[in-house]
C-alpha positions as CSV (number, residue, x, y, z in Angstrom):
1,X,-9.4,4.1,-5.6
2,X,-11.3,4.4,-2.2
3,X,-14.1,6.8,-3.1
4,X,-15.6,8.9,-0.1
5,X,-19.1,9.1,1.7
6,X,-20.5,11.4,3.8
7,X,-21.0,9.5,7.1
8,X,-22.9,10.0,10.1
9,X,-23.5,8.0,13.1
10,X,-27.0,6.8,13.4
11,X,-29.0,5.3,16.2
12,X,-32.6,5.7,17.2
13,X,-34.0,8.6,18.7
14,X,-30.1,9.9,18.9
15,X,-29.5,10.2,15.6
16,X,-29.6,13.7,15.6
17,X,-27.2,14.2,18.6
18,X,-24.9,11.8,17.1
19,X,-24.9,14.3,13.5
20,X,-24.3,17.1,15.4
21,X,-21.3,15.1,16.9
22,X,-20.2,14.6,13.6
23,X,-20.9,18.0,12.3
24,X,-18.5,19.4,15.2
25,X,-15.8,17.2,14.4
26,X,-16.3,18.2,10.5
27,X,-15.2,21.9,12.1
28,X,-12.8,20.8,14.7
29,X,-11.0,18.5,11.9
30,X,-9.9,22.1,9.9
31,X,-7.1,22.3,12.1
32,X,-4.3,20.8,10.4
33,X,-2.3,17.7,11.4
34,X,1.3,18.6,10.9
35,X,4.0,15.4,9.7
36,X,7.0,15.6,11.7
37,X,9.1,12.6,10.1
38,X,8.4,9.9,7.5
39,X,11.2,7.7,6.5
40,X,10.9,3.9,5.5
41,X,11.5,0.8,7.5
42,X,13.5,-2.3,6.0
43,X,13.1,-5.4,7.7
44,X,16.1,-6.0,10.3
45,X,17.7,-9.1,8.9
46,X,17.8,-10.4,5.6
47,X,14.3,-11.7,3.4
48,X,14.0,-13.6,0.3
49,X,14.7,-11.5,-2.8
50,X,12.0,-12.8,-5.1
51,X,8.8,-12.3,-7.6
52,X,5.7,-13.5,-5.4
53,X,3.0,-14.9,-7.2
54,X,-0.4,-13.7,-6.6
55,X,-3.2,-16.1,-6.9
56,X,-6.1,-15.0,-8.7
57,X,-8.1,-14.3,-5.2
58,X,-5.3,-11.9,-5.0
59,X,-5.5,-10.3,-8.2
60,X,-9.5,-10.2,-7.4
61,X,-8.1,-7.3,-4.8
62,X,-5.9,-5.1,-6.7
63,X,-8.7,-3.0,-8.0
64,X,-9.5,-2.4,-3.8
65,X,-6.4,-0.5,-3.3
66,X,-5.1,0.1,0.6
67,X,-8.0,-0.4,3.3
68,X,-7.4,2.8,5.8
69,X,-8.1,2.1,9.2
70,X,-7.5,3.6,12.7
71,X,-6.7,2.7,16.1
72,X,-7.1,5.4,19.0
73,X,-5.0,4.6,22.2
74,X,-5.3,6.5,25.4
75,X,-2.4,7.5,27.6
76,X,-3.2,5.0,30.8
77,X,-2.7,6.9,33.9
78,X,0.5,5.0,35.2
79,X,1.6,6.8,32.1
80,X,0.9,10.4,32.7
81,X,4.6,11.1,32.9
82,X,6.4,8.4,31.3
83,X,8.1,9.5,28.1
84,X,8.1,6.1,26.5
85,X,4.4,6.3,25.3
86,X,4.3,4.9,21.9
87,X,8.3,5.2,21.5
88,X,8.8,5.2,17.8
89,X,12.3,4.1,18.1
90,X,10.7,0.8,19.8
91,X,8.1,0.9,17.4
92,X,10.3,1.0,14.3
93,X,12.3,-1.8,15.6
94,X,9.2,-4.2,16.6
95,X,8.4,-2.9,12.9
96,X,11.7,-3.9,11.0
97,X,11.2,-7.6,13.0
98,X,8.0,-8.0,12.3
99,X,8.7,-7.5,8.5
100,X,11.3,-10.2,8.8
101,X,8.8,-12.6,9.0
102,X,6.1,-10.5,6.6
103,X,8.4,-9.3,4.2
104,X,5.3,-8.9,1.3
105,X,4.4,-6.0,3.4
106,X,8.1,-4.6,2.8
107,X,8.0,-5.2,-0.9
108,X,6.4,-3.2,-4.1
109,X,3.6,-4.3,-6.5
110,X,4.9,-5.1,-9.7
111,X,4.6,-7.5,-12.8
112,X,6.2,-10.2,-13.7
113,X,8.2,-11.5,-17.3
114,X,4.5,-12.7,-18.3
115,X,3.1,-9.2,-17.5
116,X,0.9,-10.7,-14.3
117,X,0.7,-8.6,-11.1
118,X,3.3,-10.1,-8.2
119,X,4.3,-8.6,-5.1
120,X,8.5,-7.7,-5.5
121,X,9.8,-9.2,-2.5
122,X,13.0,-6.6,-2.0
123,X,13.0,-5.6,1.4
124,X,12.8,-1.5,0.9
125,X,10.5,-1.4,3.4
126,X,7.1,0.1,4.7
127,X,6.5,3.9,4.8
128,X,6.6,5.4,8.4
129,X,4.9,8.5,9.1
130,X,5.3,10.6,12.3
131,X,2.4,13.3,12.5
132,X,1.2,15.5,15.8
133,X,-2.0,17.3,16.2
134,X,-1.9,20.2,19.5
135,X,-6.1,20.4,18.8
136,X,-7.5,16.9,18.0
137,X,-7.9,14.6,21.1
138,X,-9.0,10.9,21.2
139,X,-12.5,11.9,22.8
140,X,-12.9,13.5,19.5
141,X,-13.4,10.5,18.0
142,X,-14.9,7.8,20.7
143,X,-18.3,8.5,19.6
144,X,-18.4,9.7,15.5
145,X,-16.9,6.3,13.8
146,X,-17.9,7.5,10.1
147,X,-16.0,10.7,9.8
148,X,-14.9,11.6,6.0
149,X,-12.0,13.3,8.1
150,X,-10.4,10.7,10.0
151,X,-8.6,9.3,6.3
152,X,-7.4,12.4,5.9
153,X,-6.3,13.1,8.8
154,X,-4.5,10.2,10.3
155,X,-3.5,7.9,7.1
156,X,-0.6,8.6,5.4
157,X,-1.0,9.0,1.9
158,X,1.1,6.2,0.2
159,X,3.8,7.3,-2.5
160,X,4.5,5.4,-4.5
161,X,1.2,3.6,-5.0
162,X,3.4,0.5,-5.8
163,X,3.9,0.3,-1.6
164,X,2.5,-2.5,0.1
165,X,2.1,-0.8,3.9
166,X,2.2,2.4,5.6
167,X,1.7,3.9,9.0
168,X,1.5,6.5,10.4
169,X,1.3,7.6,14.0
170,X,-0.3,10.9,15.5
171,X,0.1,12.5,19.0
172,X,-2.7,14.0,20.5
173,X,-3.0,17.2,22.4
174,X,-4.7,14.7,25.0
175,X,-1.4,13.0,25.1
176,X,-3.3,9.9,23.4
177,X,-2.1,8.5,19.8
178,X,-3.8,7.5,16.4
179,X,-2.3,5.1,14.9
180,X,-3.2,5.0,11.2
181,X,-3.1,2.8,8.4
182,X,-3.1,1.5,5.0
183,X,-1.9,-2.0,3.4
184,X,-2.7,-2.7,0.2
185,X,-5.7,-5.4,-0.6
186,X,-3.5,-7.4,-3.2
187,X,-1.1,-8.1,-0.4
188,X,-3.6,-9.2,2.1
189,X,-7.2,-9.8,3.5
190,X,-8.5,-9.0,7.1
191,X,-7.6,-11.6,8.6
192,X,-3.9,-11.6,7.6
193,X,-3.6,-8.0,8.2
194,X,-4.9,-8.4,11.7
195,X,-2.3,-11.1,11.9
196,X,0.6,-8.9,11.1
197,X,-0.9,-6.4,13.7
198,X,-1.0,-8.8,16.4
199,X,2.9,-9.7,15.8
200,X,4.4,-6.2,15.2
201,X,2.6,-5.0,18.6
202,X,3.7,-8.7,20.1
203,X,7.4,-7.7,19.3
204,X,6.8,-4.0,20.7
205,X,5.2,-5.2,23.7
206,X,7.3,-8.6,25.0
207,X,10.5,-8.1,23.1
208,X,12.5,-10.8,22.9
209,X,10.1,-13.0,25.0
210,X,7.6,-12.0,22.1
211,X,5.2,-15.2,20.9
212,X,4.5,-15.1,17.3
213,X,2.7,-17.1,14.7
214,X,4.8,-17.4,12.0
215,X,2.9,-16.8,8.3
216,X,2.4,-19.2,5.5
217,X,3.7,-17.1,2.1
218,X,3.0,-20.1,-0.4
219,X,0.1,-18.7,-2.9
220,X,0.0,-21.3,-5.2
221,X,-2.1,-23.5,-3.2
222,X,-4.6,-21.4,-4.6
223,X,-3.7,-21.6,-8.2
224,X,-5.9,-22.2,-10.7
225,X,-6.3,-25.8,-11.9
226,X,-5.2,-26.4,-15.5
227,X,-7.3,-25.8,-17.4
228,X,-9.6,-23.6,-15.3
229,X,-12.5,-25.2,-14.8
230,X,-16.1,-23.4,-13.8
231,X,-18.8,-25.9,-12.2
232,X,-22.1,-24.7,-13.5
233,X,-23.8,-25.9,-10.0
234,X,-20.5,-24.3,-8.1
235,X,-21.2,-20.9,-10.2
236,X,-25.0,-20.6,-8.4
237,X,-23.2,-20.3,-5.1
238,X,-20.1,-17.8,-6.0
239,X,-20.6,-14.2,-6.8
240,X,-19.0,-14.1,-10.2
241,X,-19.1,-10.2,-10.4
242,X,-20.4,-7.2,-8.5
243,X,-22.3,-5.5,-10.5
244,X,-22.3,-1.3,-10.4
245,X,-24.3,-0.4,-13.1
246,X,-26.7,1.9,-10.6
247,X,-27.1,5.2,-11.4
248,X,-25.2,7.7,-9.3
249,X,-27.7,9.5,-6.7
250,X,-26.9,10.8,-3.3
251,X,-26.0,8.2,-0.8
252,X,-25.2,8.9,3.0
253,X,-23.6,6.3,6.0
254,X,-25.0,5.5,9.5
255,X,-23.5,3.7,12.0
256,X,-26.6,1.7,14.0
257,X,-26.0,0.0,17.0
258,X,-27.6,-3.6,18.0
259,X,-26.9,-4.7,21.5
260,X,-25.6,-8.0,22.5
261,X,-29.2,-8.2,23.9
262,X,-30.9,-7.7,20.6
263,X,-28.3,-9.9,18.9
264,X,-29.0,-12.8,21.1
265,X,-32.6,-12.5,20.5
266,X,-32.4,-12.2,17.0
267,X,-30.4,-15.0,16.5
268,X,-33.1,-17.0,18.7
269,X,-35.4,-16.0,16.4
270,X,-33.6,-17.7,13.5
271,X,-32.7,-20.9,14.6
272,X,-29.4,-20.4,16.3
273,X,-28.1,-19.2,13.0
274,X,-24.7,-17.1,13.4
275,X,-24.6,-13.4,14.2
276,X,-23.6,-12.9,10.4
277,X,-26.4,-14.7,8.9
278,X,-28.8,-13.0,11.6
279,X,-27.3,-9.1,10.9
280,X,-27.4,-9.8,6.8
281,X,-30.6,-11.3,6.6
282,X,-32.0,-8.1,9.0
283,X,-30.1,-5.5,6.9
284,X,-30.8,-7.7,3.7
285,X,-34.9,-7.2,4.1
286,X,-35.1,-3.6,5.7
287,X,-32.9,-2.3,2.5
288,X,-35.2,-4.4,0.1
289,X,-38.6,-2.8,1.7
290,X,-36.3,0.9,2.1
291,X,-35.5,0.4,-1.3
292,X,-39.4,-0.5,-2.8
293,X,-38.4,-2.6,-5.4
294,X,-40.7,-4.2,-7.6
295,X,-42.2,-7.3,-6.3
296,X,-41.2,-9.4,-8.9
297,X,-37.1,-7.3,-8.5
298,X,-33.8,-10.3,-8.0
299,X,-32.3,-8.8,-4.9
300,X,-29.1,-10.3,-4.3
301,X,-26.6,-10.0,-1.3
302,X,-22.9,-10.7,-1.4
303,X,-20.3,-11.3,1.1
304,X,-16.7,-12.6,1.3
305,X,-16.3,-15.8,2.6
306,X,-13.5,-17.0,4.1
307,X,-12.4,-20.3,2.4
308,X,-9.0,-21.2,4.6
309,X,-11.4,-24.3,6.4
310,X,-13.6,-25.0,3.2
311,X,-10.1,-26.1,1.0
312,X,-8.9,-29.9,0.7
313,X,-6.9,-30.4,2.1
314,X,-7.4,-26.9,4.3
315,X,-5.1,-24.0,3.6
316,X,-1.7,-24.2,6.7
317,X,-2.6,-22.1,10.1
318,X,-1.5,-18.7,9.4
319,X,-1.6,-18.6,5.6
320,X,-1.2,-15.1,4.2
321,X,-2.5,-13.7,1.9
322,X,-6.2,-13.0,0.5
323,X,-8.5,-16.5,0.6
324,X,-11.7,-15.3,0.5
325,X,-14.7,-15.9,-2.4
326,X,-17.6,-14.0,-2.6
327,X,-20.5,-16.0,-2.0
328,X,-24.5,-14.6,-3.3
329,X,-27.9,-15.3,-2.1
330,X,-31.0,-14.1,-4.5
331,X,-34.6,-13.7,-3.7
332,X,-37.5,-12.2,-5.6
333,X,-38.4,-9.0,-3.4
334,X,-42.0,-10.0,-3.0
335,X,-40.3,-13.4,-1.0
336,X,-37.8,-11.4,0.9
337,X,-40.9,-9.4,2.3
338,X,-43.3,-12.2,2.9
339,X,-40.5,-14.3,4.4
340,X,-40.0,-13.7,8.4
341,X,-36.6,-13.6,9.5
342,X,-35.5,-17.2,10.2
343,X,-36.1,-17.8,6.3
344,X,-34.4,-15.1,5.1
345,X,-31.3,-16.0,7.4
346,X,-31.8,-19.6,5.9
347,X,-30.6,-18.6,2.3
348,X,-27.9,-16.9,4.0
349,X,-26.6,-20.2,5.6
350,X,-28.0,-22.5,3.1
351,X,-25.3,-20.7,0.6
352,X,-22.5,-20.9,3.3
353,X,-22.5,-24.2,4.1
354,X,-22.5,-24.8,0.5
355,X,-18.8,-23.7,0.1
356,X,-16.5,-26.7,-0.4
357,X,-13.7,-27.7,-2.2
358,X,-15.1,-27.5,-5.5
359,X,-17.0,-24.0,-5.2
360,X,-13.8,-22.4,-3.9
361,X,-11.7,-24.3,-7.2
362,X,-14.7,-22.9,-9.5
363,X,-14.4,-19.2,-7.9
364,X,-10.7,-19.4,-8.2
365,X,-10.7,-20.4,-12.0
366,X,-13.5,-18.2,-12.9
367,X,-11.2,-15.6,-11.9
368,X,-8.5,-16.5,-13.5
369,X,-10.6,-16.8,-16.8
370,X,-12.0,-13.5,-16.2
371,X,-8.4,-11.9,-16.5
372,X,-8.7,-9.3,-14.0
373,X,-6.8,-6.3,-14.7
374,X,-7.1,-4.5,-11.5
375,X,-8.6,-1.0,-12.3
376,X,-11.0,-0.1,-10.5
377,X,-14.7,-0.6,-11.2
378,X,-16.8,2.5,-12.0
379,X,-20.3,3.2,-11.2
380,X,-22.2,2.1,-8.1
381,X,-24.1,-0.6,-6.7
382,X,-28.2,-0.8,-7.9
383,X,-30.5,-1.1,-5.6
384,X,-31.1,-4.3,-6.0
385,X,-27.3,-5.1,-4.7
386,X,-26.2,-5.1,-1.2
387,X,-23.2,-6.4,-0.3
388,X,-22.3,-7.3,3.3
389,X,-18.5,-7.3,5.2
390,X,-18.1,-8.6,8.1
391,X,-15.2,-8.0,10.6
392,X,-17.2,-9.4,13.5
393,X,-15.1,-12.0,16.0
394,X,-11.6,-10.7,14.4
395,X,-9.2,-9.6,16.6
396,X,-9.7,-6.0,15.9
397,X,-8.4,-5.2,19.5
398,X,-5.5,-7.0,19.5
399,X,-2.8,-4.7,18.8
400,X,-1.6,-3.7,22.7
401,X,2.2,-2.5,22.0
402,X,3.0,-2.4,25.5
403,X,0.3,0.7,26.4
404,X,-2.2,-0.7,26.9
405,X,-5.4,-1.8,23.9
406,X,-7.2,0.2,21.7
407,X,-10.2,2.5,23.2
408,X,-11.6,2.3,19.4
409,X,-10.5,0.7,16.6
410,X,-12.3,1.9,12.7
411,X,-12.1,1.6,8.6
412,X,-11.1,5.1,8.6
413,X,-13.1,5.7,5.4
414,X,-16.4,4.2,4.4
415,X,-17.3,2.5,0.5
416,X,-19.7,3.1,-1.9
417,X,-23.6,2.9,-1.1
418,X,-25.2,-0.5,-1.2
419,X,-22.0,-1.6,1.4
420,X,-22.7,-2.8,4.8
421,X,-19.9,-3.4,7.4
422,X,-20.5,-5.6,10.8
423,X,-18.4,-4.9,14.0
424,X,-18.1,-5.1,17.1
425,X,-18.6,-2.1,19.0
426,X,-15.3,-2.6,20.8
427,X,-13.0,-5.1,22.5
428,X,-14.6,-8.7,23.2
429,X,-17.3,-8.8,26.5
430,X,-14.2,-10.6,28.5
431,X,-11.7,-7.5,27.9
432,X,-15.0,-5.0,29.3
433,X,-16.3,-4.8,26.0
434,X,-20.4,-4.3,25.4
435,X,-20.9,-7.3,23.1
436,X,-22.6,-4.8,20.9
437,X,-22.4,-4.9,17.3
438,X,-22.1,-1.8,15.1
439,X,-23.8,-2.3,11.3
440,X,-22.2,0.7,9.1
441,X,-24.6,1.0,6.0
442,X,-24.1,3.4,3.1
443,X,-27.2,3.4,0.9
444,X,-28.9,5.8,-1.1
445,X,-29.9,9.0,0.8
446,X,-33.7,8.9,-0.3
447,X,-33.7,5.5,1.7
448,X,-32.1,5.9,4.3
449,X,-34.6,7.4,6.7
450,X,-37.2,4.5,5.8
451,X,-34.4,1.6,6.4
452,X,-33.4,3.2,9.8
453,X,-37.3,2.8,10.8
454,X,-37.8,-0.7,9.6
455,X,-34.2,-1.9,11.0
456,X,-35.3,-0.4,14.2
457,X,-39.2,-2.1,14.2
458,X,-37.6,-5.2,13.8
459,X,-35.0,-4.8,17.1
């Protein structure tokens, strides 16, 4: 369900010393990571026993499966010889109370009397995976961020596929831990994931003295209206359908790194438009030119949206669960490249701050007219297709369990070409992080070279 790439870390005139990073973790990843323990953990007190419905932004998801990630932490030096370094008793308990709160994440995916996809709410729990690795050490890894490896290596593979969550965490020969993951998209979106990071590692960290936001589990606030209804003017601003009717060809993944310098002067440039209208309009016109499509091509770009402030009245603080559309912006190719950068980042926002009520009501009942039945879509993206994810300004360094933050933090496996992933290059500029922001782009092969050039004339 999560097809591979081979990845690579881009960047300049290092590009080559960052592939021969990655080609020597390629070698140093043969060593085996051996599982010591895997068991499952139930939440510690009692959750509602029930069916929970899915809205159809949640069904949208199914076909996305589990989204693997990682999270490297160092052993701080006032830890050198404290044995309590990511305890897993500890952990398993902040676990099981954390899931007292987020019990979707202990349930199963099933279907309900009508045959429609629902989460089983029955509390058997979250799979656990205890791994250790006397070779692999997190230095390994601070540099090479688009590793086919790291999936394999430090995300447990879920059985059964019905699961909602698993974990599993690795010690290093360094004496540092890789804590991997995978929660299934049906259950959640990034934010609510993050959300259920940032409690679990709350409860490991501060005990009983732990501060959590509680989550909102009602999904029927994003039920369809009856009868489903489709606003023609609302349906210009949605992306009904991703469309992978490209043919298969090679496609590779760089990492490219814009400064917070470069950032704040690009955003300059356009107006004072966000760093995510600024990034995809860049990326957005260097893969149109990298491509060479016909002048008189539709390009289109995509992204999710989130629609938890767009809503009325807005969706409760906290709400869990996947509220996101996918909004599109076309151009003719010939107007992306006579267009300088301010324009093109003005479709981009001229789309966004279209999203209101009624355009998230339309996107929702489109969806549940389009009876989604969550397989997985086949073939790739054309090259007229990019479609952009953003994880920029999440709290992607949030998860301190009481060792300390993250040193890096990555989607351990990267998505079919014509996908582009913003992030920031590590914790925020007031925890001593750069500011930088990392653009992960799989694309064709071919192109790849010329959209590295024109990304990097433009910087």
């Amino acid at each position: 369900m999560q097809p591979a790439q081979h990845n690579t870390r881009g960047g300049s005139e290092q590009l080559t010393s960052k592939k021969r990073e990655h080609e020597q973790l390629s070698m140093a990843s043969l060593s085996e990571v051996q599982v010591v323990d895997a068991f499952l953990v139930a939440p510690s007190e009692a959750t509602p026993r029930r069916g929970l419905w899915l809205s159809p932004l949640d069904l949208d998801c199914v076909q996305n499966g589990y989204t693997p990630t990682v999270y490297f932490y160092r052993r701080r030096p006032g830890h050198d010889a404290a044995a309590d370094f990511f305890d897993l008793a500890r952990l398993k308990a902040a676990m099981a109370k954390a899931l007292v709160h987020f019990y979707p994440l202990a349930g199963r995916l099933g279907v309900d009397k009508d045959g429609r996809i629902e989460i089983c709410c029955n509390g058997e729990g979250a799979l656990f995976v205890v791994a250790r690795s006397d070779e692999l050490a997190v230095d390994d890894f601070v540099d090479v961020k688009t590793s086919s490896e790291l999936k394999r290596l430090f995300v447990p593979c879920v059985e059964p596929p019905s699961m909602m969550m698993a974990i599993q965490v690795t010690f290093l020969k360094c004496g540092g831990v890789a804590l991997g993951t995978a929660l299934h998209h049906a259950a959640i979106d990034g934010l609510s994931a993050f959300h259920f990071f940032q409690a679990w590692s709350a409860f490991s960290r501060d005990g009983a003295n732990a501060s959590v936001d509680l989550p909102f589990h009602d999904r029927t606030l994003l039920r369809p209206r009856s009868p489903p209804v489709v606003d023609p003017a609302a349906a210009s601003v949605f992306c009904s359908k991703l469309d992978f009717s490209g043919s298969p060809e090679p496609t590779a993944t760089e990492v490219f790194t814009v400064s917070r310098q470069q950032v704040a002067s690009l955003k300059r440039l356009c107006g004072g438009a966000s760093s995510f209208a600024t990034l995809s309009a860049l990326v957005w016109q260097c893969a149109c030119a990298a491509r060479r499509l016909p002048p008189d091509a539709q390009a289109r770009v995509s992204f999710p949206a989130n629609v938890r402030r767009s809503t009325s009245p807005p969706l409760p603080d906290r709400y869990f669960g996947n509220a996101f559309i996918n909004l599109v912006a076309t151009a003719a190719a010939w107007e992306l490249a006579a267009e300088d950068l301010a324009s093109v980042a003005g479709r981009i926002r001229g789309v966004i701050k279209r999203m209101d009520d009624e355009v998230v009501r339309s996107a929702i009942d489109y969806i549940e007219l389009a009876d989604v039945d969550g397989r997985p879509p086949s073939g790739i993206l054309p090259e007229t297709e990019l479609r952009v994810i953003s994880w920029l300004g999440m709290p992607l360094y949030d998860a301190d369990f009481g060792w300390g933050k993250p040193s890096v933090f990555t989607r351990a496996e990267w998505v079919r070409g014509g996908y582009v992933y913003l992030m920031n290059d590590g914790p925020p500029v007031v925890d001593g992080g750069s500011g930088d922001v990392l653009v992960v782009v799989s694309m064709e092969a071919a192109n790849m070279k010329a959209f590295e050039q024109l990304l990097y004339a433009k910087l």
